[in-house]
TORGU-171441 format. One record per residue (C-alpha): residue number from 1; x, y, z. Coordinates in steps of 0.1 Angstrom, whole numbers, plus 5000, padded with zeros to 4 digits. Example, Ala and Ser with C-alpha at 12.3 -4.5 7.8 and 13.67 -1.06 7.14 Angstrom:
REM TORGU-171441
<site><resi>1</resi><c1>5123</c1><c2>4955</c2><c3>5078</c3></site>
<site><resi>2</resi><c1>5137</c1><c2>4989</c2><c3>5071</c3></site>
END
This chain:
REM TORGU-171441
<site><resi>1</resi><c1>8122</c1><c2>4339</c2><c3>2714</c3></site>
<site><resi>2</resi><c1>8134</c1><c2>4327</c2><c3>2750</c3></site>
<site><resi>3</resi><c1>8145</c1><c2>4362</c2><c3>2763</c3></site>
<site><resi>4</resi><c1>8114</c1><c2>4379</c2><c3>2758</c3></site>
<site><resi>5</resi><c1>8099</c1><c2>4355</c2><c3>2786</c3></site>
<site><resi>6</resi><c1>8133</c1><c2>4355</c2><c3>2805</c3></site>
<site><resi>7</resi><c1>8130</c1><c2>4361</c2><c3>2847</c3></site>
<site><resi>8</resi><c1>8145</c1><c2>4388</c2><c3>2865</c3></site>
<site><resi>9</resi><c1>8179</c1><c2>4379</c2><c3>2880</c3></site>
<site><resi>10</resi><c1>8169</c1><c2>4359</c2><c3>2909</c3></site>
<site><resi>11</resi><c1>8196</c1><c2>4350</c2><c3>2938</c3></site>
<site><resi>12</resi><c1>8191</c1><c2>4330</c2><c3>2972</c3></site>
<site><resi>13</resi><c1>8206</c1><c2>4350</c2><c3>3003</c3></site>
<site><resi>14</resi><c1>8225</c1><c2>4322</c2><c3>3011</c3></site>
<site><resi>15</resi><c1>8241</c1><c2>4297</c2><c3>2994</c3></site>
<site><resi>16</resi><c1>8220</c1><c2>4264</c2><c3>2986</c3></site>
<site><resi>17</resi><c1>8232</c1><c2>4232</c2><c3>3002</c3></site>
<site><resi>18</resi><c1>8243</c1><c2>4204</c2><c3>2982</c3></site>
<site><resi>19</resi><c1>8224</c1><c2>4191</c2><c3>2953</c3></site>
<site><resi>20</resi><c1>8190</c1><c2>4168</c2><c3>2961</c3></site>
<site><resi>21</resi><c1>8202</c1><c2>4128</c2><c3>2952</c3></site>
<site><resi>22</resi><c1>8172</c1><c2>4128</c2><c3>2929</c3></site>
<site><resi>23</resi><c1>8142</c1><c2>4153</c2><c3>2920</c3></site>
<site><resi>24</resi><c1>8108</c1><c2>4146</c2><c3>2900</c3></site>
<site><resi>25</resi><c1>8096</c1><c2>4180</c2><c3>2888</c3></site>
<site><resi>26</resi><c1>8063</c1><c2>4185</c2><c3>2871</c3></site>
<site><resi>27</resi><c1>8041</c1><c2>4212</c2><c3>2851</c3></site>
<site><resi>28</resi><c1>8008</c1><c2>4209</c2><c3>2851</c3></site>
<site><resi>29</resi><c1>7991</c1><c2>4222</c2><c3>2821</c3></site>
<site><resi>30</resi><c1>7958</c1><c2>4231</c2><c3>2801</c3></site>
<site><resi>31</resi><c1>7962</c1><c2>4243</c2><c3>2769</c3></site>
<site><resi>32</resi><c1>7998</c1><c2>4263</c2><c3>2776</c3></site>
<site><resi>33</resi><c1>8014</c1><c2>4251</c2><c3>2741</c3></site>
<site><resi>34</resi><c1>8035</c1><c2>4287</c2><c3>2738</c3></site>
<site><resi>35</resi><c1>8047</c1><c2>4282</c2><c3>2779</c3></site>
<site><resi>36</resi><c1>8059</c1><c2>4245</c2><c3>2773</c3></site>
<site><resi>37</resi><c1>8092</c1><c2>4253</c2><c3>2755</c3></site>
<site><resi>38</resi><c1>8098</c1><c2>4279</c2><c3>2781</c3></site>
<site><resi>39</resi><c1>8094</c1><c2>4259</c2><c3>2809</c3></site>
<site><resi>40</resi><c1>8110</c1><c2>4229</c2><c3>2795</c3></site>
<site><resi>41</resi><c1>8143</c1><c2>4248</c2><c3>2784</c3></site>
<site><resi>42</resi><c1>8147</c1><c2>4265</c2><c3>2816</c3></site>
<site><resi>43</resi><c1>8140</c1><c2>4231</c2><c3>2836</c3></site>
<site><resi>44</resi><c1>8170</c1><c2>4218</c2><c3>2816</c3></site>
<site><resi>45</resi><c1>8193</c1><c2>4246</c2><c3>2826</c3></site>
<site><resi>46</resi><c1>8179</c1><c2>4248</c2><c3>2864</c3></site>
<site><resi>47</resi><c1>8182</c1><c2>4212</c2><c3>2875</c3></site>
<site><resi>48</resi><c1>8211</c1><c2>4196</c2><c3>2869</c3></site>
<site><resi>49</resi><c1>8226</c1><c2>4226</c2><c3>2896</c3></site>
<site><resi>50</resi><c1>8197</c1><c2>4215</c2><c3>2918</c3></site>
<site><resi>51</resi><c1>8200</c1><c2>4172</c2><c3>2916</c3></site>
<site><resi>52</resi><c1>8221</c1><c2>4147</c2><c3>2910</c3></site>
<site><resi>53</resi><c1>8198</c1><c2>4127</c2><c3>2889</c3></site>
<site><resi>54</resi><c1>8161</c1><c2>4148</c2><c3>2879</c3></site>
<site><resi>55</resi><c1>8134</c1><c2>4139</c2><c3>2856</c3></site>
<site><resi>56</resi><c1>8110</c1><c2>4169</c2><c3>2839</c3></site>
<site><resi>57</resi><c1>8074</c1><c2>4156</c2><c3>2833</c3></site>
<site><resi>58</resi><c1>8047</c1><c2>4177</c2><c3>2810</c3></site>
<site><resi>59</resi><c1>8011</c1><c2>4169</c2><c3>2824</c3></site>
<site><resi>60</resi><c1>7986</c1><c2>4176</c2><c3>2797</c3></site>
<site><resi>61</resi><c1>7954</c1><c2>4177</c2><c3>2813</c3></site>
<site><resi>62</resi><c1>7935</c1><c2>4174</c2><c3>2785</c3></site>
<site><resi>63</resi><c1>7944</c1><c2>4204</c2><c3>2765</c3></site>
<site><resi>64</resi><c1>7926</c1><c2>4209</c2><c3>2735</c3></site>
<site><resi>65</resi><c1>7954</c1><c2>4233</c2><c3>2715</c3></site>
<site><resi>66</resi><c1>7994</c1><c2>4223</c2><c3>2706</c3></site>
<site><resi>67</resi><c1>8004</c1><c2>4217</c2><c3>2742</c3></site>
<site><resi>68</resi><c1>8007</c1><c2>4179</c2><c3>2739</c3></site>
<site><resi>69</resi><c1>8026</c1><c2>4180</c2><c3>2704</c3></site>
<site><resi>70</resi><c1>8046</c1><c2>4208</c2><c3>2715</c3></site>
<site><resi>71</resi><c1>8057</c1><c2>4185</c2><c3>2747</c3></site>
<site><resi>72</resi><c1>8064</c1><c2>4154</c2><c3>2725</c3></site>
<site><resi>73</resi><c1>8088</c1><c2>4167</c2><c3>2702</c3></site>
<site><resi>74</resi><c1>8109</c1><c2>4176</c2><c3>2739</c3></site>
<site><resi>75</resi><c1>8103</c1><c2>4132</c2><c3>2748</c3></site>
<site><resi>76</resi><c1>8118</c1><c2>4127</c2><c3>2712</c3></site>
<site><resi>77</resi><c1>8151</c1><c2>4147</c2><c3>2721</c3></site>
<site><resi>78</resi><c1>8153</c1><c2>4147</c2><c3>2756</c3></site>
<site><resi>79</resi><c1>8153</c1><c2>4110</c2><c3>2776</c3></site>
<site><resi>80</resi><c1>8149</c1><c2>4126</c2><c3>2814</c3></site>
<site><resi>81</resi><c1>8122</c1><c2>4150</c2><c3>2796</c3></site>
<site><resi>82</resi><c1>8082</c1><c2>4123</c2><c3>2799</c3></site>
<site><resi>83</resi><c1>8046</c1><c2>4133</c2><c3>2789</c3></site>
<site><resi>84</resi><c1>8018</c1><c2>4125</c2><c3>2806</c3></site>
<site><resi>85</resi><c1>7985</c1><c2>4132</c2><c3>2794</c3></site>
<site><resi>86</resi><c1>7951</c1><c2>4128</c2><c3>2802</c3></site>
<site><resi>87</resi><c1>7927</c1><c2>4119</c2><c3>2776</c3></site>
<site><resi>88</resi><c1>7898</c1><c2>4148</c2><c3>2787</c3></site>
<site><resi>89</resi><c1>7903</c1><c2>4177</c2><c3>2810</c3></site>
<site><resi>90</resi><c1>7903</c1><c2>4160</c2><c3>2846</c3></site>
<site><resi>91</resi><c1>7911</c1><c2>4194</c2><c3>2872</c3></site>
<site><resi>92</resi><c1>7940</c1><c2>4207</c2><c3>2886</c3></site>
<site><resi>93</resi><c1>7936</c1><c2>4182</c2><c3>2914</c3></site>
<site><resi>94</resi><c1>7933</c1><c2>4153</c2><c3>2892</c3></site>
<site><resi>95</resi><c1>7964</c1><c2>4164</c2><c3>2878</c3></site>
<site><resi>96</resi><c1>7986</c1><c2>4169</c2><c3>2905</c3></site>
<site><resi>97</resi><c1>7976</c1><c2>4133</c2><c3>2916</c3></site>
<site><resi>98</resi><c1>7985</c1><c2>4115</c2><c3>2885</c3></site>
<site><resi>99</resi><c1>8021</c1><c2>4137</c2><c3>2891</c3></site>
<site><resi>100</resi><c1>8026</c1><c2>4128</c2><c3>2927</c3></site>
<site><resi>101</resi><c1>8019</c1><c2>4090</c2><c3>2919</c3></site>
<site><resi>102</resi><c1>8042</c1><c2>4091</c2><c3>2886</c3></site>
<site><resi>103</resi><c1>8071</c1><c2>4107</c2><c3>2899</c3></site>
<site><resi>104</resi><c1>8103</c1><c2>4083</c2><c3>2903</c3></site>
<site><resi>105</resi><c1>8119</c1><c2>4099</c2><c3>2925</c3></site>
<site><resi>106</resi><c1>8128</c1><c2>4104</c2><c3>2963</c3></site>
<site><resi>107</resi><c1>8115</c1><c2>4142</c2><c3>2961</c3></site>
<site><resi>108</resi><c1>8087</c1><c2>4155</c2><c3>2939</c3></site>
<site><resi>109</resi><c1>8083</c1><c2>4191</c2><c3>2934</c3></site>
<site><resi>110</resi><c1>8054</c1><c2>4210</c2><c3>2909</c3></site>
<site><resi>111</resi><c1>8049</c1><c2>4245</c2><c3>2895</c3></site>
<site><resi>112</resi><c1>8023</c1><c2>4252</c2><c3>2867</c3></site>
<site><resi>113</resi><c1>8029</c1><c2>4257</c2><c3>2834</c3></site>
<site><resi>114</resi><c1>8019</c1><c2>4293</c2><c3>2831</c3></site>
<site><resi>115</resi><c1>8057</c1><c2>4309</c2><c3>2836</c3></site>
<site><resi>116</resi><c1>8040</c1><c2>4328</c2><c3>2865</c3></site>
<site><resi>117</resi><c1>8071</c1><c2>4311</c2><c3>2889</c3></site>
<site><resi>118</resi><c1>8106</c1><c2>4311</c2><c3>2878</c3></site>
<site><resi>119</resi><c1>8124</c1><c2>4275</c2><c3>2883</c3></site>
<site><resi>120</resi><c1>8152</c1><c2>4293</c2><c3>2895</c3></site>
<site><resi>121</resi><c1>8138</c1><c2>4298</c2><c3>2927</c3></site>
<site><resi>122</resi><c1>8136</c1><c2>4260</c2><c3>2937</c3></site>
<site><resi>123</resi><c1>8166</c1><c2>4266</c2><c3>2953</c3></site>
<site><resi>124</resi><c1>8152</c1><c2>4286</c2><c3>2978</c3></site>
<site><resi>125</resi><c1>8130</c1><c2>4253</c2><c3>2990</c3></site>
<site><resi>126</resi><c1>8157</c1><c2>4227</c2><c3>2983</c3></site>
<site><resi>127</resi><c1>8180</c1><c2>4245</c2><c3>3005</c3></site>
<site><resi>128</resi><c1>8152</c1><c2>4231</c2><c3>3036</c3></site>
<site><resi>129</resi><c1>8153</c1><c2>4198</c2><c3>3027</c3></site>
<site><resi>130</resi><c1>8177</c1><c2>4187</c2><c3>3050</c3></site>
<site><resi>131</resi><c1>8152</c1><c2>4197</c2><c3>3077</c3></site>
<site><resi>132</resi><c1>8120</c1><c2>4191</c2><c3>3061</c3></site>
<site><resi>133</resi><c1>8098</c1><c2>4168</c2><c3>3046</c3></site>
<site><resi>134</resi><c1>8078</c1><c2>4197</c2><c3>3026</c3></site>
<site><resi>135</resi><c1>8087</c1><c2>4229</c2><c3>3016</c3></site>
<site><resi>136</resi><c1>8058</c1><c2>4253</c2><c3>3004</c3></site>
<site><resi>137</resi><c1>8063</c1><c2>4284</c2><c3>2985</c3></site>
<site><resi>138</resi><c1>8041</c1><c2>4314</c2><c3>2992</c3></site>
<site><resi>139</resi><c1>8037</c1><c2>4347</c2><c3>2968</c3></site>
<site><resi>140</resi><c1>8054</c1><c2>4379</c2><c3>2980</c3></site>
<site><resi>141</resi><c1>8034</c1><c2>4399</c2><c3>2962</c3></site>
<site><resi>142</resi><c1>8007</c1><c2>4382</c2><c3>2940</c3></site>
<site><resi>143</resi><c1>8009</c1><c2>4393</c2><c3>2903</c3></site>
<site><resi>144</resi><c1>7974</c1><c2>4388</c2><c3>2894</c3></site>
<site><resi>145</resi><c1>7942</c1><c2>4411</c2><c3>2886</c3></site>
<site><resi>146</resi><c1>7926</c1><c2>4429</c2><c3>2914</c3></site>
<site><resi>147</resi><c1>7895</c1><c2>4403</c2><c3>2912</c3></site>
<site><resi>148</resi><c1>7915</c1><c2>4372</c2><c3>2914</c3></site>
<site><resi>149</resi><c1>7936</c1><c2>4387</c2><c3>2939</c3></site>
<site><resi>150</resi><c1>7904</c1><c2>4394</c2><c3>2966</c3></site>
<site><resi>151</resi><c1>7888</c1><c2>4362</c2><c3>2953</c3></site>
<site><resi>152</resi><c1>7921</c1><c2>4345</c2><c3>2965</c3></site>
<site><resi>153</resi><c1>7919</c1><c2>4364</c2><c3>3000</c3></site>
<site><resi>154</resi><c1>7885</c1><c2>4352</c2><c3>3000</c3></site>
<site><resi>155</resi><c1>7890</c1><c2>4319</c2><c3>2998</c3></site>
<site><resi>156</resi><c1>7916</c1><c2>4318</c2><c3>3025</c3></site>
<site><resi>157</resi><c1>7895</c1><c2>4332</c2><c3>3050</c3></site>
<site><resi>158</resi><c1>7867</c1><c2>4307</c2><c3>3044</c3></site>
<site><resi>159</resi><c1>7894</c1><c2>4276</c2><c3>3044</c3></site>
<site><resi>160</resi><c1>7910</c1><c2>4293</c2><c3>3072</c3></site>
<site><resi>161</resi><c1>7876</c1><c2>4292</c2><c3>3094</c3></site>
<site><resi>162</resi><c1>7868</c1><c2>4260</c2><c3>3081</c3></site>
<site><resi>163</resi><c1>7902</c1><c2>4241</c2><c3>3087</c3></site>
<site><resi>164</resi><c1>7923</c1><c2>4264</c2><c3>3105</c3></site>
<site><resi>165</resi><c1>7957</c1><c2>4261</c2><c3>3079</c3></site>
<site><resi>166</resi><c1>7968</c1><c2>4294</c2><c3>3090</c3></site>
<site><resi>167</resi><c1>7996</c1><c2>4294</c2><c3>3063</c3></site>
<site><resi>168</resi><c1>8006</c1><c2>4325</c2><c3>3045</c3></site>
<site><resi>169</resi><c1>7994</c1><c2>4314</c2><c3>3006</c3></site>
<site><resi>170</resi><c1>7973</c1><c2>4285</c2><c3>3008</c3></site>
<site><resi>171</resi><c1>7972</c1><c2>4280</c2><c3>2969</c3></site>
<site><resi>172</resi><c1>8007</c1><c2>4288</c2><c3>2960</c3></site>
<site><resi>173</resi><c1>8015</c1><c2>4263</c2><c3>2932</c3></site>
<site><resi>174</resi><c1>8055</c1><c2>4262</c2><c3>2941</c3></site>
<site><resi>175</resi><c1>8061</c1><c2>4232</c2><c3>2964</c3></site>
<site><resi>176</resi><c1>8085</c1><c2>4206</c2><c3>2973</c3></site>
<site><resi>177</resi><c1>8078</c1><c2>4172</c2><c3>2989</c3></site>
<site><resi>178</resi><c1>8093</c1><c2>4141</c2><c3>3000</c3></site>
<site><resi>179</resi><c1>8075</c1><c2>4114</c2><c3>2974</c3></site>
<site><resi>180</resi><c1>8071</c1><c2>4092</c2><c3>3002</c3></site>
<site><resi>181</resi><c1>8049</c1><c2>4118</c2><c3>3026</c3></site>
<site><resi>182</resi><c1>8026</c1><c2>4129</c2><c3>2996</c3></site>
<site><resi>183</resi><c1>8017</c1><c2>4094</c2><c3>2986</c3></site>
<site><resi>184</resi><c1>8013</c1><c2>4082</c2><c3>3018</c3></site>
<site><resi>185</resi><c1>7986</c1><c2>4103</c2><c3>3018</c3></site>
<site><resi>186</resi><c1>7948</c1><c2>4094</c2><c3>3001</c3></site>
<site><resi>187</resi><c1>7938</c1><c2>4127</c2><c3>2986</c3></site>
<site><resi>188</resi><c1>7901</c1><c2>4128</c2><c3>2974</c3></site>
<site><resi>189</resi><c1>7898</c1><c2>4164</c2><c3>2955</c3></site>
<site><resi>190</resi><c1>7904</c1><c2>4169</c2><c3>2919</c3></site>
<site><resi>191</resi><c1>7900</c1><c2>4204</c2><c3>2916</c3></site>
<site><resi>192</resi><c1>7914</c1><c2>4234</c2><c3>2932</c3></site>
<site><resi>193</resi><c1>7908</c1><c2>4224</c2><c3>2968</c3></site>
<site><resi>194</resi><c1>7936</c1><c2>4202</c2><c3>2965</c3></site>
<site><resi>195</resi><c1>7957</c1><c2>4226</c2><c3>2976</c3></site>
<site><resi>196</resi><c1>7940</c1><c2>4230</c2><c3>3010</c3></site>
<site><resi>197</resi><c1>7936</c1><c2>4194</c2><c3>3011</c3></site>
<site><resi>198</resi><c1>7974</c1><c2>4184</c2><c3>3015</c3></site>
<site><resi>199</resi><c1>7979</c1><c2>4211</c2><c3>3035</c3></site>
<site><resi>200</resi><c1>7954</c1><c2>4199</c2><c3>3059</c3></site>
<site><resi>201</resi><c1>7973</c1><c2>4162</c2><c3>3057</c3></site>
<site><resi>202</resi><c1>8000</c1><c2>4174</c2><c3>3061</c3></site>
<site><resi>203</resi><c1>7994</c1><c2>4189</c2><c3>3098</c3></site>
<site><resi>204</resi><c1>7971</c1><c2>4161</c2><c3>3106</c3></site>
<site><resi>205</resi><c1>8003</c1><c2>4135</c2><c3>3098</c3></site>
<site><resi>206</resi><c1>8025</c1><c2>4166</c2><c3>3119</c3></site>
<site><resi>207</resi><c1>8046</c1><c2>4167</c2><c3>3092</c3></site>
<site><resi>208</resi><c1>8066</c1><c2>4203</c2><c3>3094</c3></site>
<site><resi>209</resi><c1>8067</c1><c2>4222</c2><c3>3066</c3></site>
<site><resi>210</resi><c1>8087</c1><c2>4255</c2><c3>3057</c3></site>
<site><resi>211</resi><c1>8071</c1><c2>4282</c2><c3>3041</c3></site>
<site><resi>212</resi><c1>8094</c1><c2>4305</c2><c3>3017</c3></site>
<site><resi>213</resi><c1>8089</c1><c2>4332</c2><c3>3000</c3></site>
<site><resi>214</resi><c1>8090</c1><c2>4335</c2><c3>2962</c3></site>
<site><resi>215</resi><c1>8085</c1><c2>4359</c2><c3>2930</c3></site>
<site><resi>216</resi><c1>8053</c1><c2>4357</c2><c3>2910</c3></site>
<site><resi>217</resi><c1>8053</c1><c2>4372</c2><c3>2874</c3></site>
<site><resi>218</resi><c1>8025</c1><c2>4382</c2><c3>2856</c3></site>
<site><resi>219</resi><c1>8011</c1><c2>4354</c2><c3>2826</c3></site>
<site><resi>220</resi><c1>8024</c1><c2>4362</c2><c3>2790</c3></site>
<site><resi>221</resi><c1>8008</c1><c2>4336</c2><c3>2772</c3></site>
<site><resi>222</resi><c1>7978</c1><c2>4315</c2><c3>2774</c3></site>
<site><resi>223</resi><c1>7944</c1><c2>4321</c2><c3>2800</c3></site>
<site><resi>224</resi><c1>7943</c1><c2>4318</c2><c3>2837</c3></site>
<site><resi>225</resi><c1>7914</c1><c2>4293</c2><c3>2843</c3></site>
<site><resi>226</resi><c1>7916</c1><c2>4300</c2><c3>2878</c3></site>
<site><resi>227</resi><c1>7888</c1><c2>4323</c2><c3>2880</c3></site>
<site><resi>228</resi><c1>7865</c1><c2>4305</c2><c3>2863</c3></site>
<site><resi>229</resi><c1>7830</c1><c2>4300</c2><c3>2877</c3></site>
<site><resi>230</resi><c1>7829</c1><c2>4258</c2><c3>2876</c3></site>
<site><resi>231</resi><c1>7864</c1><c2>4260</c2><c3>2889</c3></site>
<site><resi>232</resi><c1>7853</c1><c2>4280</c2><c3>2916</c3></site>
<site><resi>233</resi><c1>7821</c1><c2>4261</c2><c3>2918</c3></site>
<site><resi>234</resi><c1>7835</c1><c2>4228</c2><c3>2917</c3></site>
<site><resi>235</resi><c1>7862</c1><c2>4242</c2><c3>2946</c3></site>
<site><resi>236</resi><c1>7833</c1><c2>4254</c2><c3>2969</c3></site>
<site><resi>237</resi><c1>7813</c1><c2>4219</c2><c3>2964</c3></site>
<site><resi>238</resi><c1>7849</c1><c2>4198</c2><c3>2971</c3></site>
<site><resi>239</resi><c1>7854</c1><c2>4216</c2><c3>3005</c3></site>
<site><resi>240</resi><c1>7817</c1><c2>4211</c2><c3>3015</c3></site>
<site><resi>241</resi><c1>7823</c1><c2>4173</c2><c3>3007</c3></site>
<site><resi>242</resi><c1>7856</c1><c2>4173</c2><c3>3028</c3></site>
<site><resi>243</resi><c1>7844</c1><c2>4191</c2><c3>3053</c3></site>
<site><resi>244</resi><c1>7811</c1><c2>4169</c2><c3>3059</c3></site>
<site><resi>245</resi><c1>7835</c1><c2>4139</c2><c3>3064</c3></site>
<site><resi>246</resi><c1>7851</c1><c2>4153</c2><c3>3087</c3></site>
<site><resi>247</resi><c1>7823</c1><c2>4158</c2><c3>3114</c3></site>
<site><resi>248</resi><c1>7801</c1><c2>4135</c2><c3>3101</c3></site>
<site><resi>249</resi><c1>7825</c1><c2>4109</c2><c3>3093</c3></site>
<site><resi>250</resi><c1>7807</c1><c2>4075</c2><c3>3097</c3></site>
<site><resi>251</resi><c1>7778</c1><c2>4087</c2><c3>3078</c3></site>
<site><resi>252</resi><c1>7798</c1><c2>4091</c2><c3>3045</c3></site>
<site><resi>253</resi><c1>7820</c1><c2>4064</c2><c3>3031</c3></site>
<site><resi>254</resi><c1>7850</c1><c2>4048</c2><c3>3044</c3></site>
<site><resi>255</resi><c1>7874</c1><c2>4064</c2><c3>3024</c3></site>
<site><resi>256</resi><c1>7889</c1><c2>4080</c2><c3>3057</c3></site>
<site><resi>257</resi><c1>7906</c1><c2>4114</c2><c3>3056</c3></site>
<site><resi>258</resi><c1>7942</c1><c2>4101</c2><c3>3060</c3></site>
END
């Protein structure tokens, strides 16, 4: 039932400012079918307090268990609740593309579907959008195994050497964005360096960003496919491509880092 998945009361320390006009929010997912009514049913209690006019899309990347079917039976009752899915299993970065160029309205924000992030704490990141363009969550304490925890730090320092982000959680998947500023930009990865990648747009357009901190919960249902060894792979090869266009530009193709 609901409450056994139910968040911790969570409360901003100051009061959020008035609601967005309009709000695209979407949940990337891979086989999450017991997360999707969770997620769903708190999205529908969440944003109404958060915009004036919101829309809640599901995007199946391929899932090969209930998640889609689970997701359509919310379309069929729900008319601000859409599915998107992709026929095969495409990558996290794939997927947060097709949500970025599918959202309807002015601001876009995205969590994943794994009920490891509670909704509630949008409002922490809506209550910056009067000053900013993007607003990026980061983990005040990370509620993952000790591996993917060190793989994590990992990761940042070799991103960090290579591209100099300096932020606090480079992978956080709890961000808010102008629609306009993400699609103006022409992101290339379509697996977990995607993350990294707007990031590093982001400061390359000098677009400001906020970071705020938010609660991460451990996963109930469902398996973490961050740690996997092609996700990792396909990560390490994507930032190796990136990074090779960026000082050897004219020798790759013309698909400019912008």
């Amino acid at each position: 039932m609901l409450q056994d998945c139910e968040f911790p009361s969570i409360t901003s320390k100051k009061i959020m400012s008035k609601p967005l006009s309009e709000l695209s929010v979407f949940f990337p997912c891979f086989n999450e079918q017991e997360n999707v009514p969770f997620f769903i049913n708190e999205a529908l209690a969440v944003l109404p307090k958060v915009a004036k006019k919101f829309e809640i899309i599901v995007l199946n990347d391929g899932s090969v268990d209930g998640t889609k079917k689970v997701a359509q039976e919310f379309v069929k009752s729900h008319k601000n609740v859409r599915l998107i899915s992709h026929k095969k299993n495409r990558g996290y970065g794939a997927t947060l593309k097709t949500g970025f160029k599918t959202a309807q309205y002015k601001w876009v924000f995205f969590t994943d579907g794994d009920l490891q992030f509670s909704l509630k704490e949008v409002t922490l990141l809506v209550e910056h959008a009067e000053d900013f363009e993007a607003v990026i969550g980061y983990r005040k304490k990370r509620a993952d195994s000790d591996d993917r925890v060190r793989n994590a730090s990992l990761y940042k320092y070799f991103v960090d050497i290579l591209f100099r982000l300096h932020v606090k959680d480079i992978d956080c998947a709890f961000k808010l964005f102008k629609t306009e500023v993400i699609n103006s930009m022409k992101l290339e990865a379509d697996g977990a360096f995607i993350s990294a990648e707007i990031l590093y747009k982001l400061k390359k357009k000098k677009v400001a960003f906020k970071q705020v901190p938010v609660s991460h919960f451990p996963r109930k249902f469902g398996q973490p496919t961050g740690a996997n060894l092609k996700v990792i792979l396909k990560a390490c090869l994507e930032i190796l491509k990136f990074y090779l266009k960026l000082k050897l530009g004219p020798l790759f193709s013309k698909s400019n880092i912008s």
